[in-house]
C-alpha positions in Angstrom: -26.5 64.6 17.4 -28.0 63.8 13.8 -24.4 62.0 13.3 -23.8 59.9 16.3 -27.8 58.7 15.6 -26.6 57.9 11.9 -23.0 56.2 13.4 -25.0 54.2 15.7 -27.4 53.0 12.9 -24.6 52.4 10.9 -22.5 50.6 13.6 -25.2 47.8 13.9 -26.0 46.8 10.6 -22.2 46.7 9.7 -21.9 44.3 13.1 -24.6 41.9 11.3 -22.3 41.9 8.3 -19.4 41.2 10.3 -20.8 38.2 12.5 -20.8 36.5 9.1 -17.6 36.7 7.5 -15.0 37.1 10.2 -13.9 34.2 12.3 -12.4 34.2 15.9 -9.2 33.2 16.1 -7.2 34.5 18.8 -3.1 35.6 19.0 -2.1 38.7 20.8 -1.1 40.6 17.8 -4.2 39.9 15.8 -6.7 37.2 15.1 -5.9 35.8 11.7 -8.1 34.1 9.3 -5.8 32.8 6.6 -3.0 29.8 8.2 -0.6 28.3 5.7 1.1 24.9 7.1 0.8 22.7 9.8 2.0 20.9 13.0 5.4 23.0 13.9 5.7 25.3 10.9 3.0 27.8 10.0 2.3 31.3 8.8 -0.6 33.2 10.0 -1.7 36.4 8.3 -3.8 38.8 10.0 -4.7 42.4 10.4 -7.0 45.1 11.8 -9.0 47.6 10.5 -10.9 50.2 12.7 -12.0 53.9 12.6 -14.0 56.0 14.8 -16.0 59.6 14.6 -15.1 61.9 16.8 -16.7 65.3 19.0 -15.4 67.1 21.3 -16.8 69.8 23.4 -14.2 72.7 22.7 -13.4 75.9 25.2 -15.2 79.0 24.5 -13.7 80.8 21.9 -12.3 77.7 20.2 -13.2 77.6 16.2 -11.1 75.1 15.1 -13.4 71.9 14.2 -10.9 70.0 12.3 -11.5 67.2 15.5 -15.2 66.6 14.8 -15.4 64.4 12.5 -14.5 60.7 10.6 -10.9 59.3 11.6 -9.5 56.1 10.8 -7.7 54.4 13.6 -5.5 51.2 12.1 -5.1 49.5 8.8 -2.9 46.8 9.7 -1.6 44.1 8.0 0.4 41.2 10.3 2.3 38.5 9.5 3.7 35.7 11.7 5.2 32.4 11.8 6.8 29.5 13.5 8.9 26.6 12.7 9.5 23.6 13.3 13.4 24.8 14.0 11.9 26.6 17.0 12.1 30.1 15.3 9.4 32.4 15.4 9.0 35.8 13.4 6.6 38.2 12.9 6.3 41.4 10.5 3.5 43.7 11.2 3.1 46.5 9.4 0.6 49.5 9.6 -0.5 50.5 5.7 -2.3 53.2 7.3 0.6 55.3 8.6 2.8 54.9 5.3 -0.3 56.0 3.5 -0.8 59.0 5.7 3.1 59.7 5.5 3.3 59.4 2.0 0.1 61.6 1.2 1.5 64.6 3.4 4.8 64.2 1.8 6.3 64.1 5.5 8.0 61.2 7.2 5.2 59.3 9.6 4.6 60.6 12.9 7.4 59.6 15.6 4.8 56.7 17.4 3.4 56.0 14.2 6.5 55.1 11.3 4.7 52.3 9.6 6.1 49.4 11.2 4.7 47.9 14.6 7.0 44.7 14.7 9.9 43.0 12.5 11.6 40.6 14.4 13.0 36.7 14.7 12.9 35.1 17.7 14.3 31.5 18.9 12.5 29.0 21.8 14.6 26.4 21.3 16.1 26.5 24.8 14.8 27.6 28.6 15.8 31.0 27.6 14.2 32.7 24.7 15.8 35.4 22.4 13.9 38.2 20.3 16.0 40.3 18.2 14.4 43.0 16.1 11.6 45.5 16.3 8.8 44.9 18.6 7.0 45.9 22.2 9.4 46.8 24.9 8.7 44.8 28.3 8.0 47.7 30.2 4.4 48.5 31.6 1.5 46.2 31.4 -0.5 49.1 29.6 1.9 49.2 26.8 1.7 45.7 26.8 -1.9 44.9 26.2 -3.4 46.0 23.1 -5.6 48.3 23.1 -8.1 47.0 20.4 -8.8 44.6 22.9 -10.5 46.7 25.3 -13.2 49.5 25.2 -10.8 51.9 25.0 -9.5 53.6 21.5 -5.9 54.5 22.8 -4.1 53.9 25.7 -3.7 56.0 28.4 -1.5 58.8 28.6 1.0 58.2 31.3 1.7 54.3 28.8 0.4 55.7 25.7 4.1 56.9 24.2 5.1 60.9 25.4 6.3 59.5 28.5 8.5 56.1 27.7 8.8 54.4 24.3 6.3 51.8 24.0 8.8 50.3 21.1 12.2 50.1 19.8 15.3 47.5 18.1 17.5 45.4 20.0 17.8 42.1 21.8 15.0 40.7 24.7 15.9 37.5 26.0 12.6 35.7 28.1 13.0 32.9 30.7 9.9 31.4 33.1 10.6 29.6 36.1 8.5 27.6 38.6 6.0 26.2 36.3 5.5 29.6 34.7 4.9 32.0 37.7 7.8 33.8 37.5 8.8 35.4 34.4 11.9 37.1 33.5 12.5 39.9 30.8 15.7 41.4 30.1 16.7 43.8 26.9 19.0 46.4 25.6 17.8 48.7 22.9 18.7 51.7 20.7 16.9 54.4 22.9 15.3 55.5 20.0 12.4 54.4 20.1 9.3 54.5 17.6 12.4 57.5 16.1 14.9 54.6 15.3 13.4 54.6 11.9 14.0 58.3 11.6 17.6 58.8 13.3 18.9 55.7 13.6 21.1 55.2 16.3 22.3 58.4 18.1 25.6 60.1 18.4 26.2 59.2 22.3 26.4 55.2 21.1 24.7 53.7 24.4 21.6 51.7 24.8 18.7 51.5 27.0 18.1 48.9 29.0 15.0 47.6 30.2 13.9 44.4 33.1 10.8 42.8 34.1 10.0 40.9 36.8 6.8 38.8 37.2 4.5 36.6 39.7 1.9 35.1 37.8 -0.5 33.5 40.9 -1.8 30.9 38.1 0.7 30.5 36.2 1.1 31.5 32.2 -1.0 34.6 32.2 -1.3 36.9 28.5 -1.1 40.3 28.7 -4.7 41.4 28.6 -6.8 44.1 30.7 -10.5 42.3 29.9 -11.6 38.7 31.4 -12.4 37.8 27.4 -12.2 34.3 29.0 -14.9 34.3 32.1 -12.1 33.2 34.4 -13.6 30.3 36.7 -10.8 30.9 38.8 -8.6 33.7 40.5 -6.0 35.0 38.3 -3.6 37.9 39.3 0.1 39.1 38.2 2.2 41.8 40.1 5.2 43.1 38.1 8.0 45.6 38.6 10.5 46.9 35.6 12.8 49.4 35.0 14.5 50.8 32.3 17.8 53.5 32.1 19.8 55.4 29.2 22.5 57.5 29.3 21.9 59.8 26.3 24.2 62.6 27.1 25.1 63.9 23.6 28.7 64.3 22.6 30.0 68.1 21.8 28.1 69.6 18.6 25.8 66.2 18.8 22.1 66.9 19.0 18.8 64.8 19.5 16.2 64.6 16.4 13.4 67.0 16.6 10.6 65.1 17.4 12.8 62.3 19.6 11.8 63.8 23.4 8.0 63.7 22.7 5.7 66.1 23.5 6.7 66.8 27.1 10.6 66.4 26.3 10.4 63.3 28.3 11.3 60.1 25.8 14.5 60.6 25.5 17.0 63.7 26.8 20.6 65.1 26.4 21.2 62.9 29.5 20.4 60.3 31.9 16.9 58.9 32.5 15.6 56.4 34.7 12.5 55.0 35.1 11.4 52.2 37.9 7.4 51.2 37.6 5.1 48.4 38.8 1.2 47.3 37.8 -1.2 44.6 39.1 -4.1 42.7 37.4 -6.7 40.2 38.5 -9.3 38.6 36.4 -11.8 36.7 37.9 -15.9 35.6 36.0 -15.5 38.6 33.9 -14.6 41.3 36.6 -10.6 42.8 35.9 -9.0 45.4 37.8 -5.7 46.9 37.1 -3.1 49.4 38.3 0.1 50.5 37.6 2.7 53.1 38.6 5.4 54.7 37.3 8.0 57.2 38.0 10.9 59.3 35.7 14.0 60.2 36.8 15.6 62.6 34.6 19.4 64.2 34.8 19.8 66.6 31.4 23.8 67.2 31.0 23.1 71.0 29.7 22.1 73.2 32.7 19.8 75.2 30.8 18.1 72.6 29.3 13.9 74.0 28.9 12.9 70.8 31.5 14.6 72.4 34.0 12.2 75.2 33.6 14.9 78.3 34.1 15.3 77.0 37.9 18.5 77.6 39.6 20.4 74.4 40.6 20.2 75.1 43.9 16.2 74.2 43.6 16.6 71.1 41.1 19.6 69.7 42.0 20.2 68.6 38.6 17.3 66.6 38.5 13.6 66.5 37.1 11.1 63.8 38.5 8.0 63.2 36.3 5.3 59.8 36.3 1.9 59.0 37.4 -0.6 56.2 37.9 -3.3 55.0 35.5 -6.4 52.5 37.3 -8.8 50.2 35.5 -12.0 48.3 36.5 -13.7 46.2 33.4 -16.5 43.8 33.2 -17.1 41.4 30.3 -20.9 40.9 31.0 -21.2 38.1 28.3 -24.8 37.4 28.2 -25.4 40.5 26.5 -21.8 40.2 24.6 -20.9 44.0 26.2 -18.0 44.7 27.7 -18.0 48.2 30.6 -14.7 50.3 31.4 -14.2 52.5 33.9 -10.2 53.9 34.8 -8.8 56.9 36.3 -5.3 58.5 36.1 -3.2 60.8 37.5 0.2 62.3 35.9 2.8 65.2 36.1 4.9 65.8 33.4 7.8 67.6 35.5 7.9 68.6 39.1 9.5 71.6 38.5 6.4 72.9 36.9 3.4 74.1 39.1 0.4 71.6 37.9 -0.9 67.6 37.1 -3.3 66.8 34.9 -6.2 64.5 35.5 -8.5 62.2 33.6 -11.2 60.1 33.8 -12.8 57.6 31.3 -15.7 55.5 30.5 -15.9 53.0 27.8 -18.6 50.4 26.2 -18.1 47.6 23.5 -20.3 45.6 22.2 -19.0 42.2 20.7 -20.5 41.0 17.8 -17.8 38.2 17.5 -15.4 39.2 20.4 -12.9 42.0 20.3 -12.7 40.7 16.4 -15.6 42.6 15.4 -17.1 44.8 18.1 -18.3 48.6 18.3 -16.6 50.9 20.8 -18.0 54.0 22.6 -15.2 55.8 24.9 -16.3 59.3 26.4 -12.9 60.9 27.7 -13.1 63.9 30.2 -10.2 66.3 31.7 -11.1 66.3 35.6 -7.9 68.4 36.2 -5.8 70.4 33.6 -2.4 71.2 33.5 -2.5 74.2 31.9 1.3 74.7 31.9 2.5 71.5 30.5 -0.7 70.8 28.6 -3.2 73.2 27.9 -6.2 71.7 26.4 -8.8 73.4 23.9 -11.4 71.2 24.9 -13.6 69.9 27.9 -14.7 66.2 26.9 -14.7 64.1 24.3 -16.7 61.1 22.7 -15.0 58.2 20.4 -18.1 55.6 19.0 -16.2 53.6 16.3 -16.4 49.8 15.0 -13.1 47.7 14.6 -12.1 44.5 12.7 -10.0 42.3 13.6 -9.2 39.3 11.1 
């Protein structure tokens, strides 16, 4: 208790500190201070830097306190730029994870290898091209950053064990009817946030993702809080898809650390996956919701998601997904934004068990989501205690990011 009194204290005199020297400026990647240029060819350079302490309230019998304490969310540093060629580039890069990789003398974690984008794109004609490193165009969770909600992470069933929320290759864009529909098509390594590991894999195929759009307004960004006080009704429905074939060629095996921690991001196989979310944003209210559902078809028979089941019970074939809902209000006259979501997910069918979870969240916005304190308590309703044991029964996040 004596620490979250002192983090609190702390919080608010660093959020008088920061209402002076940061400046809103507002991108989706990051709100950048520093502009070099002008009229159609700029550079921007930007970055975030956040941490949080953290308690959680472990099981009986649970001694391990390495949790409660200090941790340091992001340390990024983002750079992007436009010309007046019509290209657009952006290289964002988090110092924190090399750091952390370098200082355990270990390659950075598999969603964390040090680079968040590194890519070129071109707008030059109705169809727009992105080739490099960046945000896949699945899932309006992935999508939207989480430093610009109440939230420190994203929620599990988006968050990264269950699809890739990144990976290299080639998106092309188009929108149509006066921006309300929107278009996304790609094909990608099927790496992932592992391409930097592995590389590409033995088996030689891609992934390919789609996205499909109504935006009832037109233009919408991808964003789960009403930063904007909407004075009208905005909504977008989506529904996307991605597939791989991954099966690995004889004596060909996946890295490690490529499936994830439920063995779901990528398999000795075939994977689909099919999902659809909703938003609306009206005067500061927001609600979202979004679905997904896995498809999985490992080639080896005795692969461990099959869960020692005879094929006559799977039939070859593992379904996994979930659902994740969000309501938000940005009550601006006391600069405090309130988040409420719930979500359901099962990591294989074939295993007895879902887990559960339910979330509240508070920031405060000194000067927007650019320099705000975050509260998120985080609570287990249901466990899966075959596919995800837990060692604890809630826990609380109250942090303070900056975005410049």
């Amino acid at each position: 208790m004596k620490k979250l009194i002192f983090t609190i204290c702390s919080l608010v005199l660093l959020g008088d500190v920061a209402q002076a020297q940061f400046s809103e400026f507002e991108r989706d990647s990051a709100s950048s201070s520093f502009t070099l240029g002008s009229g159609n060819n700029t550079l921007q350079i930007g970055g975030r830097i956040s941490a949080y302490y953290e308690y959680r309230d472990l099981k009986s019998g649970i001694t391990n306190l390495s949790h409660n304490g200090w941790t340091m969310k992001d340390g990024d540093v983002d750079v992007l730029g436009k010309t007046s060629s019509k290209f657009r580039y952006e290289f964002h890069l988090s110092v924190l994870d090399i750091v952390s990789a370098a200082a355990t003398q270990n390659t950075a974690g598999a969603t964390s290898p040090g680079i968040k984008a590194a890519y070129i794109a071109y707008e030059g004609f109705k169809v727009h091209f992105k080739f490099g490193y960046d945000k896949l165009p699945y899932s309006l969770g992935s999508m939207a950053p989480e430093h610009l909600t109440p939230s420190w992470s994203h929620a599990n069933i988006n968050g990264g064990d269950f699809f890739s929320r990144r990976d290299f290759g080639l998106t092309i864009n188009t929108r149509l009817l006066r921006n309300h529909i929107n278009l996304y098509a790609g094909a990608y390594s099927g790496m992932g946030e592992n391409y930097f590991e592995y590389g590409n894999d033995a088996s030689g195929t891609f992934e390919y993702v789609g996205r499909a759009e109504y935006c009832f307004t037109g233009k919408m960004k991808y964003r789960l809080i009403d930063e904007d006080l909407s004075v009208k009704p905005q909504f977008r429905v989506a529904i996307n898809g991605r597939y791989e074939d991954k099966t690995q060629p004889a004596g060909q095996v996946l890295g490690v650390d490529a499936p994830g921690a439920y063995g779901l991001r990528i398999i000795n196989g075939k994977r689909s996956i099919i999902g659809g979310d909703f938003v609306f944003l009206y005067k500061g209210l927001s609600a979202t919701f979004e679905v997904h559902h896995l498809q999985l078809k490992p080639s080896d028979s005795t692969d461990a998601l099959y869960n020692a089941s005879a094929n006559k019970v799977n039939k070859g074939v593992i379904n996994a997904g979930g659902f994740v809902s969000t309501v938000n209000y940005n009550f601006a006259k006391i600069k405090s934004v309130f988040t409420v979501s719930f979500e359901n997910v099962n990591s294989n069918d074939l295993i007895p068990g879902n887990q559960q979870w339910f979330c509240l969240g508070y920031a405060y916005l000194i000067n927007g989501f650019n320099s705000c304190a975050k509260i998120e308590f985080y609570k287990p309703t249901l466990e899966d205690a075959n596919s995800n044991p837990l060692k604890y029964n809630s826990q609380i996040r109250i942090g303070y990011q900056v975005v410049f």
